[in-house]
C-alpha positions in Angstrom: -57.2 -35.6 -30.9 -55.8 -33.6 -34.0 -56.7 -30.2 -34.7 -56.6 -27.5 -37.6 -57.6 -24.6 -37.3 -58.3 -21.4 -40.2 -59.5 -18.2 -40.3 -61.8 -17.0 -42.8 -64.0 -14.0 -43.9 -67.7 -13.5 -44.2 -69.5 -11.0 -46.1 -72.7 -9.3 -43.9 -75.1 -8.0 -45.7 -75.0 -4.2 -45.3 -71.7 -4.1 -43.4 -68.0 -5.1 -43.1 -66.6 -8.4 -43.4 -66.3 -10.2 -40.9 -63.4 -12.7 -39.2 -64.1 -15.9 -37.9 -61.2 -18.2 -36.2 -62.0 -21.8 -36.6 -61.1 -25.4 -35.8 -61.8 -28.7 -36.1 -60.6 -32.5 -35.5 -58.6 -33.9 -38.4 -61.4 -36.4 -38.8 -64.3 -35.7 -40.4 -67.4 -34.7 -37.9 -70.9 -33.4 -38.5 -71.4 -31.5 -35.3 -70.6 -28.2 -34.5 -70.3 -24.9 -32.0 -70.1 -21.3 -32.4 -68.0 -19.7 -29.6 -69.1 -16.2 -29.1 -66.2 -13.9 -27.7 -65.7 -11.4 -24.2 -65.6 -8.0 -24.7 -62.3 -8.0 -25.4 -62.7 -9.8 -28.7 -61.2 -13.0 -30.2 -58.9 -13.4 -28.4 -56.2 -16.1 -26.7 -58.7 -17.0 -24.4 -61.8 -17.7 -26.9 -59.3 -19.1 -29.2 -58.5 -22.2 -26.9 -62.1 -22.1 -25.9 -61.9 -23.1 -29.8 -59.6 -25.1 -29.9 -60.6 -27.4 -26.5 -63.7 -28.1 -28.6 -62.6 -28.9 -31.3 -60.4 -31.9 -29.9 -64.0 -32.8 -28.3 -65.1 -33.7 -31.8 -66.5 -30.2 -32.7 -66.3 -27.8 -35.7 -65.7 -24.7 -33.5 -65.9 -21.2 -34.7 -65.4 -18.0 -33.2 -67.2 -14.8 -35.3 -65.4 -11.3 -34.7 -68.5 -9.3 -33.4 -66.5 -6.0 -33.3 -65.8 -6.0 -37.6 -67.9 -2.9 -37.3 -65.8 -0.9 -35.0 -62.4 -2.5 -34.8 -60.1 -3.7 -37.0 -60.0 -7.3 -37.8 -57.8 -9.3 -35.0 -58.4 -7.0 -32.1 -58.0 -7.8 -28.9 -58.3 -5.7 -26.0 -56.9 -5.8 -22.6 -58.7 -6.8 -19.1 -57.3 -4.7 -17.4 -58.5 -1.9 -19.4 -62.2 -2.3 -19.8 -62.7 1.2 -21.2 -60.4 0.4 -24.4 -63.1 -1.6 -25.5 -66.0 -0.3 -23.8 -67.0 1.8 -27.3 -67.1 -1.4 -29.5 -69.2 -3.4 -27.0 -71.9 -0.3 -26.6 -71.9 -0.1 -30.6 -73.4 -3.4 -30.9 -77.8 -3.8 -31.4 -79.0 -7.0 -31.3 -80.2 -6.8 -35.4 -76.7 -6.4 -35.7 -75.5 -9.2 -33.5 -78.4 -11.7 -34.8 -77.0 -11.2 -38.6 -73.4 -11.9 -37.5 -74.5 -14.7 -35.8 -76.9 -16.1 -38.9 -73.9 -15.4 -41.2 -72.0 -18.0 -39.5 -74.5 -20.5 -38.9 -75.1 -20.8 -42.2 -71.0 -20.7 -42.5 -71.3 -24.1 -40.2 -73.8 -25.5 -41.6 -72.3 -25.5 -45.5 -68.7 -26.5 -43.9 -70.8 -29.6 -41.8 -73.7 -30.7 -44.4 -75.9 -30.5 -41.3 -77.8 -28.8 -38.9 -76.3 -30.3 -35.4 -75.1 -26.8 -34.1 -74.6 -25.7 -30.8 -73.4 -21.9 -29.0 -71.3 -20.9 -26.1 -70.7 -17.5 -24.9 -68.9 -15.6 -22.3 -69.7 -12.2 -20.6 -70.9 -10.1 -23.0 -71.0 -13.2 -25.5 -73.2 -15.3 -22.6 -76.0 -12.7 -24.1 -74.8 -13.5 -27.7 -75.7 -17.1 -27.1 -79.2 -16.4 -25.9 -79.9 -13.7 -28.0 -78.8 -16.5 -30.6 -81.0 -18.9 -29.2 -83.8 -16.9 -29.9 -83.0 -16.6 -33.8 -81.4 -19.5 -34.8 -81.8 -23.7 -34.9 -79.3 -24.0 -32.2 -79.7 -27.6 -30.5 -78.3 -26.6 -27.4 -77.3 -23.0 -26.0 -75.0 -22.6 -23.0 -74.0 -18.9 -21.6 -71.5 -18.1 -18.7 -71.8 -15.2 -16.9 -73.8 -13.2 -19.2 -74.6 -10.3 -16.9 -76.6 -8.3 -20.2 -79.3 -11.4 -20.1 -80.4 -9.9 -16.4 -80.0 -6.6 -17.1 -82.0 -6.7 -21.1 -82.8 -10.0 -21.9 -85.2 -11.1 -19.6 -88.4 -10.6 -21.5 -86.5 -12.6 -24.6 -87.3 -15.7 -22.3 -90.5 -16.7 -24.4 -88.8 -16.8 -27.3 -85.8 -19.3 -26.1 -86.1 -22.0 -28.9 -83.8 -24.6 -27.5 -82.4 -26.0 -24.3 -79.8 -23.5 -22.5 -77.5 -24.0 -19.6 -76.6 -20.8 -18.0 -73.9 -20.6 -15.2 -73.7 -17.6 -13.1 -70.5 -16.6 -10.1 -72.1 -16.9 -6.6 -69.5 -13.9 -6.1 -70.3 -12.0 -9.2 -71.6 -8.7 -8.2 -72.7 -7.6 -12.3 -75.5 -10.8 -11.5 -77.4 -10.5 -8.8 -79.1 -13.4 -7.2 -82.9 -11.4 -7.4 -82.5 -10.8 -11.3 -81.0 -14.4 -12.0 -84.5 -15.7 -10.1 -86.5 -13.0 -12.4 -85.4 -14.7 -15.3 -85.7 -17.7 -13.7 -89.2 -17.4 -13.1 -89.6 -15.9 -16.9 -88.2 -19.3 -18.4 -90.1 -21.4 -15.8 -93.4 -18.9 -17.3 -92.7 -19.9 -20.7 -92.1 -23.5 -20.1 -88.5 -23.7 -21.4 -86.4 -26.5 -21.4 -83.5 -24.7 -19.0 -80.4 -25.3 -16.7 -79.6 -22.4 -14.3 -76.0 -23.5 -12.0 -75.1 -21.6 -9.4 -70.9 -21.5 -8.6 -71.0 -20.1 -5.1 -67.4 -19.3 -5.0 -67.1 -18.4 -8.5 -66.3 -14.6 -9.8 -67.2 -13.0 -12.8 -65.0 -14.6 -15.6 -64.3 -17.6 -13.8 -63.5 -19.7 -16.8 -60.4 -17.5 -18.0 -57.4 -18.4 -16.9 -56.0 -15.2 -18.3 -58.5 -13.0 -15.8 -57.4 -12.6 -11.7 -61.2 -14.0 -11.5 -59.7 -17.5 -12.6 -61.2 -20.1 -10.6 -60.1 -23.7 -11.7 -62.5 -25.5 -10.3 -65.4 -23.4 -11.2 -63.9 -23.5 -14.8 -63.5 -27.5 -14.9 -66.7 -28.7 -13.4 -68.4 -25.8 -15.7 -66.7 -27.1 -18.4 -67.6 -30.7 -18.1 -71.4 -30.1 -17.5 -70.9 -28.1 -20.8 -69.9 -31.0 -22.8 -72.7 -32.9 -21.0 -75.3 -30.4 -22.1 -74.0 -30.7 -25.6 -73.6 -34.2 -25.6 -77.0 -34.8 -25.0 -78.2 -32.6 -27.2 -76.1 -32.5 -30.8 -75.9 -35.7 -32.8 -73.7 -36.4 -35.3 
């Protein structure tokens, strides 16, 4: 399918502008996903996250969550975790929650419609359920979003939609007793919820630009994604 992809910039109330890399199929669609970035920003990896859903039939956008502390574009390096360790820490979840309603409402104008989804990674798996809990997502997914266990798990309760949450068997940052903590939280608050285990799967599994790569882990989590949205965002 035919892409096109733009960037554009949204004004936040009480802060900087704010970048957001986009694409979509050539042909019109009415469905759409926010992609919520790593900590180390927008980057090549996010932006084919982007660009693989958009050639499912997606409008798929990508918000700059570090507008606030880095200069628009900014990318850090994995191999240097402390380089953008500063940006990631600066974040509060008011703050993330307006960046995150700023482009909804972006999507939603561009689509005429409501039929949104998220996906995050790392730090941007807690992005997508903090999102969850704000927004009229239709379906959330999260990968490996270590700050759910360690902050998130009394924002169970207020999950509004379905999520799908993939954690590493071999991630050390998610440990198996927190993962059943929330678990038991979402299962408390009768949420509609996916939890998948990848026993053999890293933290950052899905990059293919991280030594964590794992392919399989990153195809079969990548196809019960589009399942998981399928079943939940009409056009």
């Amino acid at each position: 399918m035919k892409i096109s992809e733009s960037s554009c910039s949204l004004s936040i109330p009480g802060s900087t502008s704010m970048q957001v890399f986009s694409a979509k199929p050539e042909t019109n669609t009415q469905k759409g996903i926010l992609v919520f970035q790593e900590a180390f920003g927008v980057n090549g990896h996010i932006k084919n996250v982007v660009r693989r859903l958009a050639q499912e039939g997606y409008l798929a956008a990508a918000p700059e969550l570090f507008h606030r502390t880095a200069p628009a574009g900014f990318e850090g390096s994995y191999d240097n975790f402390m380089g953008v360790r500063s940006h990631m820490e600066a974040l509060t979840p008011e703050n993330i929650i307006k960046d995150c309603e700023a482009t909804y409402a972006w999507m939603q104008q561009e689509l005429q419609t409501n039929q949104i989804g998220c996906v995050g990674f790392c730090m941007g798996g807690f992005v997508s359920y903090l999102a969850n809990t704000a927004l009229h997502i239709k379906a959330a997914v999260s990968f490996y979003g270590s700050q759910i266990l360690q902050k998130g798990i009394s924002l169970a309760s207020q999950q509004k939609s379905p999520i799908l949450l993939f954690w590493g068997g071999q991630d050390k940052s998610t440990p198996s007793d927190a993962i059943l903590q929330l678990t038991q939280a979402l299962k408390a608050s009768d949420k509609d919820f996916v939890t998948a285990e990848i026993s053999k799967a890293e933290h950052g599994f899905n990059c293919d630009d991280r030594a964590s790569y794992h392919p399989i882990a990153s195809q079969l989590a990548w196809h019960l994604s589009l399942d998981f949205f399928h079943q939940h965002i009409h056009e």
